[in-house]
C-alpha positions in Angstrom: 197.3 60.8 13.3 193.8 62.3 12.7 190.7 60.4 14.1 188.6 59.2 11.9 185.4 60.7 11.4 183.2 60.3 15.1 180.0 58.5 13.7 182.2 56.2 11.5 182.7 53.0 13.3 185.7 50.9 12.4 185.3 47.0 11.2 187.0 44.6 13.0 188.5 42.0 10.9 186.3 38.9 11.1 189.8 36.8 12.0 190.7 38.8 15.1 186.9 38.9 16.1 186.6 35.7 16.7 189.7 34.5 17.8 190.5 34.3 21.6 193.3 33.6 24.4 192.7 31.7 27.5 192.6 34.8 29.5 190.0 36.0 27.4 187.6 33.2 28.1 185.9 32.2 31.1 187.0 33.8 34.2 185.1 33.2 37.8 185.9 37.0 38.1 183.4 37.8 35.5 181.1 36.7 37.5 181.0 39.6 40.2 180.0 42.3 37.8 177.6 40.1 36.3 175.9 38.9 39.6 175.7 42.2 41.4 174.3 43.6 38.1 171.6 41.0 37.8 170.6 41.7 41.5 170.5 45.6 41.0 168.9 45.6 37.6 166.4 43.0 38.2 165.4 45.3 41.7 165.2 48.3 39.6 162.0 46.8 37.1 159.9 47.0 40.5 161.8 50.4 41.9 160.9 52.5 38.0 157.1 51.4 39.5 157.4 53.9 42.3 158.6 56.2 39.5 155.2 56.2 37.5 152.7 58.5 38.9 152.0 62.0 38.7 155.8 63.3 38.0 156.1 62.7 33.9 158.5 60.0 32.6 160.7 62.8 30.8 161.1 64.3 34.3 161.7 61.5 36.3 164.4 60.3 34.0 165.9 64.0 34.0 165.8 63.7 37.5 167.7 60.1 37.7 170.5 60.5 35.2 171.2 64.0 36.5 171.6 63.2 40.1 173.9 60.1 38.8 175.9 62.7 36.8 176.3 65.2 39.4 177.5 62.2 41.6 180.1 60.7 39.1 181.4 63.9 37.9 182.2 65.0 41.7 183.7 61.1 42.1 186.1 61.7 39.2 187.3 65.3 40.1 187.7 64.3 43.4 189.6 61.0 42.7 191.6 64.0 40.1 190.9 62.1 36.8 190.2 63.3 33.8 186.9 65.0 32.1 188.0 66.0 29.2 187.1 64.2 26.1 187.9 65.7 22.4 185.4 66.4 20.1 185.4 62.9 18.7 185.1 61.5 21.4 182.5 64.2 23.1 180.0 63.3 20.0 180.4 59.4 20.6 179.8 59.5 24.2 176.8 62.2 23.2 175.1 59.6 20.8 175.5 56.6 22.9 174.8 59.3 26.4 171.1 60.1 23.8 170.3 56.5 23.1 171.6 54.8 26.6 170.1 56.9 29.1 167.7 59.1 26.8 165.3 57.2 24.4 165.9 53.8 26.3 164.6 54.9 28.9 161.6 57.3 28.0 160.8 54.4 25.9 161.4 51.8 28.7 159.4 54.2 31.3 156.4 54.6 28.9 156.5 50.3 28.1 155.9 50.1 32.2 152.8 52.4 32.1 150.9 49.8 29.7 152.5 46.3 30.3 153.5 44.4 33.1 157.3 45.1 34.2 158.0 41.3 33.8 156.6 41.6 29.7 158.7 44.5 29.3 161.8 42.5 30.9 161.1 39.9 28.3 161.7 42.2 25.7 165.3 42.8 26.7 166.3 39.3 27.5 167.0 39.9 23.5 169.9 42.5 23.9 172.5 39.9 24.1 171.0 38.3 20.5 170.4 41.6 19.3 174.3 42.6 19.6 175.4 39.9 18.1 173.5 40.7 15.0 174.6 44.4 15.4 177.7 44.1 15.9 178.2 41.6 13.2 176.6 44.2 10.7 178.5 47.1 12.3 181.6 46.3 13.1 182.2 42.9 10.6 182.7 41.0 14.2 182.3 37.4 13.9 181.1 35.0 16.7 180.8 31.6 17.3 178.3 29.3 17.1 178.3 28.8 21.0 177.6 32.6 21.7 174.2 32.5 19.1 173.0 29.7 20.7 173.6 30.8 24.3 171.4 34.2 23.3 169.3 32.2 22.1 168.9 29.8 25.1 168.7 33.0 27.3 165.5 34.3 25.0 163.7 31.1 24.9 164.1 30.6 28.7 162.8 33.9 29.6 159.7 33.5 27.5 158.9 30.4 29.3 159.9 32.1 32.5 156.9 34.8 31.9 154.7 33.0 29.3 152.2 33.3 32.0 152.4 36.6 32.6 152.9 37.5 28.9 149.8 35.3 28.2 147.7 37.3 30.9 148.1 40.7 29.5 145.5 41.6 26.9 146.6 42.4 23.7 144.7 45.6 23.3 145.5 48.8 22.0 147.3 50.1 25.3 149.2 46.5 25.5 150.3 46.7 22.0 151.8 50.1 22.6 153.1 48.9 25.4 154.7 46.2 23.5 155.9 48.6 20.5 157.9 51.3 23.1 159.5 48.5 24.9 160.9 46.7 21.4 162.0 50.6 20.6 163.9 50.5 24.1 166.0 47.5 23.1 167.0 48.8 19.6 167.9 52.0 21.1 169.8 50.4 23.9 171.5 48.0 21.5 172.9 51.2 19.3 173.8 52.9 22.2 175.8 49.6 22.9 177.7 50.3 19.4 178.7 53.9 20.4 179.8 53.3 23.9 182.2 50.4 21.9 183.1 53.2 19.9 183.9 56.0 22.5 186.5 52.9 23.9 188.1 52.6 20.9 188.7 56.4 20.9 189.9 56.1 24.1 187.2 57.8 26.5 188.1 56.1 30.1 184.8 54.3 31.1 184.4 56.6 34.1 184.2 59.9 32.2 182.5 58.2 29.7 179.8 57.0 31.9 179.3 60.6 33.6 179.1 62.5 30.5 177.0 59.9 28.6 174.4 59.9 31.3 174.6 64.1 31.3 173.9 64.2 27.9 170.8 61.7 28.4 169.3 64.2 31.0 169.8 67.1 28.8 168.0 65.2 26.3 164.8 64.6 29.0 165.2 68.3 29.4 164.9 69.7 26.3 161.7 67.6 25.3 160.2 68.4 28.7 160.8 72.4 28.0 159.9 71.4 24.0 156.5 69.5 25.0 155.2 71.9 28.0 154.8 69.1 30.2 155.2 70.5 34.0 158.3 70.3 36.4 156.5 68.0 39.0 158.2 66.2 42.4 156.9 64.0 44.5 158.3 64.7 48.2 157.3 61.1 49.1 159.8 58.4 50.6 158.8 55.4 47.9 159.0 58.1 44.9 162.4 60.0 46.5 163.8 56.1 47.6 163.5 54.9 44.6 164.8 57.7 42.6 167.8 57.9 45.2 168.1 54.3 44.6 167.5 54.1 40.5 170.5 57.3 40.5 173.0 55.8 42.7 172.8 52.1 42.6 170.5 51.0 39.1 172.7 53.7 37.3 176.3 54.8 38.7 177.0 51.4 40.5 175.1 49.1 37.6 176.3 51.0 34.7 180.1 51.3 35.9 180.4 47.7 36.5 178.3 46.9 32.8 180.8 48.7 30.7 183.4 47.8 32.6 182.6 44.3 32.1 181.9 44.8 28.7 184.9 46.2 27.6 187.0 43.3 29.4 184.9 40.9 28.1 182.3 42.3 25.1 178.7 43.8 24.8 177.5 40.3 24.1 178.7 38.6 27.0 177.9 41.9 29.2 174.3 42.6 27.4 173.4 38.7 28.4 172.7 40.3 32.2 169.3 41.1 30.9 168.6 37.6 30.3 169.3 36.8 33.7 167.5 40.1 35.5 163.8 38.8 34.7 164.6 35.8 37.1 165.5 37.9 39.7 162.5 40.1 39.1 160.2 36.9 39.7 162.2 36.2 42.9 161.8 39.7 44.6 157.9 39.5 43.0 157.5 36.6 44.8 158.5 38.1 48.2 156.7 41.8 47.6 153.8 40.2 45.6 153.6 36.7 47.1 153.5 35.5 43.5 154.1 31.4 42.9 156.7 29.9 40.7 155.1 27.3 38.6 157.6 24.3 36.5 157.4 26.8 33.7 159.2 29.0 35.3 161.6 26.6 36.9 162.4 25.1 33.5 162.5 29.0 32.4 164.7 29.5 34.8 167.0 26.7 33.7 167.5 27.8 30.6 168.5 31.2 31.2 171.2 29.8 33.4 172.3 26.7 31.1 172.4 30.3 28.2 175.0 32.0 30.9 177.3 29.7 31.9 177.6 28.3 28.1 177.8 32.2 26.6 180.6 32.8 29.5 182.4 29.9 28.4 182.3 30.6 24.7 185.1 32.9 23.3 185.3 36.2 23.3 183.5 38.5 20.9 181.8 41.6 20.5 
């Protein structure tokens, strides 16, 4: 049978979208890949910080997603599974490889140069809200009612989490930059969402798919470093070579394996809903670093985002 062609993206029947069995609902073993996420990706907002200095975004990026490449691709030929992805499958993985772990991340990288990391955390506790309406263009997949009002939950609960911080940064030129690159980030990370469900339904194994997704991003922070003339720089120090070690290994293979894995057991809504949750840890491991104080805003911030998970786990299966 011939693939169809690789951008096109198949619609899923609104019936079967939003239907669901009971093993498809929630599951206490969801919650593994969704905690140990949270932890690592709410830990890596302060560990990019050690990243901005005098090595260029483009480069430090190259420098993460091509050390997490090298690693998975010596994983998987070791472990004797297969690279090898047709060219249908080889341009999915590309575009969602360009949009994942390319633009996201220059963009996320430059949004941490002129806000707050918290502010720019904010901004992506809308991915899981921002699938839903993507995937229900995209793809014709309906969800339910409980699953929009989860997303929203998780957005309104991170606001209050940070209104503090969000109210303390000055909305000046740099801040409102700042704010553009880091709304950017989510809508590239949101279409690279839609092609990495789109390289699964082509049949691209989430291990290979991970590996070559993230080579492609390097590439891509390659070719606009050679393209823009910025230099090659490294900084030999332990907080900028620990957190890069830490960012490739842990924020990227580890966090990233489990994510799509989680999402394609359980959908990108569901999965996506993690960076809802990572701002709260954020505050935590600011308050031990920073010494900063959690106020009943936050608490009641707090609350929300965790009333949004457990109903958005609960709710059926979608997207």
């Amino acid at each position: 049978m011939d693939l169809p062609h690789p951008f096109s993206v198949p619609r899923v029947p609104p019936v079967a979208a939003a239907e669901t069995t009971a093993s498809e609902r929630y599951d206490l073993r969801d919650f593994g890949p969704l905690v140990v996420c949270s932890l690592i990706w709410g830990s890596t907002w302060f560990a990019i910080t050690f990243q901005l200095g005098t090595v260029p975004p483009a480069v430090s990026i190259a420098y993460r997603f091509g050390l997490a490449a090298a690693v998975l691709f010596t994983w998987l030929l070791a472990t004797r599974r297969s690279l090898r992805l047709n060219r249908a499958q080889h341009l999915a993985t590309f575009a969602q490889g360009v949009l994942t772990f390319g633009i996201n991340y220059i963009f996320v990288y430059e949004a941490e140069k002129r806000l707050a990391s918290a502010a720019v955390a904010v901004i992506f506790a809308a991915m899981a809200f921002a699938n839903l309406v993507l995937f229900r263009m995209a793809l014709g997949a309906k969800a339910p009612r409980a699953a929009w009002l989860a997303s929203g939950l998780g957005v309104a609960g991170v606001a209050v989490l940070f209104a503090g911080e969000l109210a303390q940064a000055r909305m000046d030129a740099r801040a409102l930059a700042g704010l553009g690159f880091g709304v950017a980030s989510l809508v590239s990370a949101t279409a690279g969402n839609l092609f990495a469900r789109r390289a699964q339904l082509l049949g691209v194994e989430v291990g290979a798919n991970t590996a070559w997704g993230m080579a492609y991003g390097a590439g891509l922070m390659v070719a606009i470093v050679l393209a823009t003339g910025q230099p090659w720089r490294f900084e030999a120090t332990a907080a900028y070579v620990g957190s890069l070690v830490y960012l490739a290994l842990i924020g990227s293979v580890t966090a990233f394996l489990l994510y799509f894995g989680l999402a394609r057991r359980r959908g990108y809504v569901l999965a996506s809903y993690i960076s809802a949750v990572t701002p709260a840890i954020a505050m935590l491991i600011s308050a031990v670093f920073e010494h900063a104080h959690w106020g009943l805003a936050a608490l009641a911030g707090l609350a929300l985002v965790m009333a949004g998970q457990v109903m958005l786990a609960r709710a059926p299966h979608s997207g």
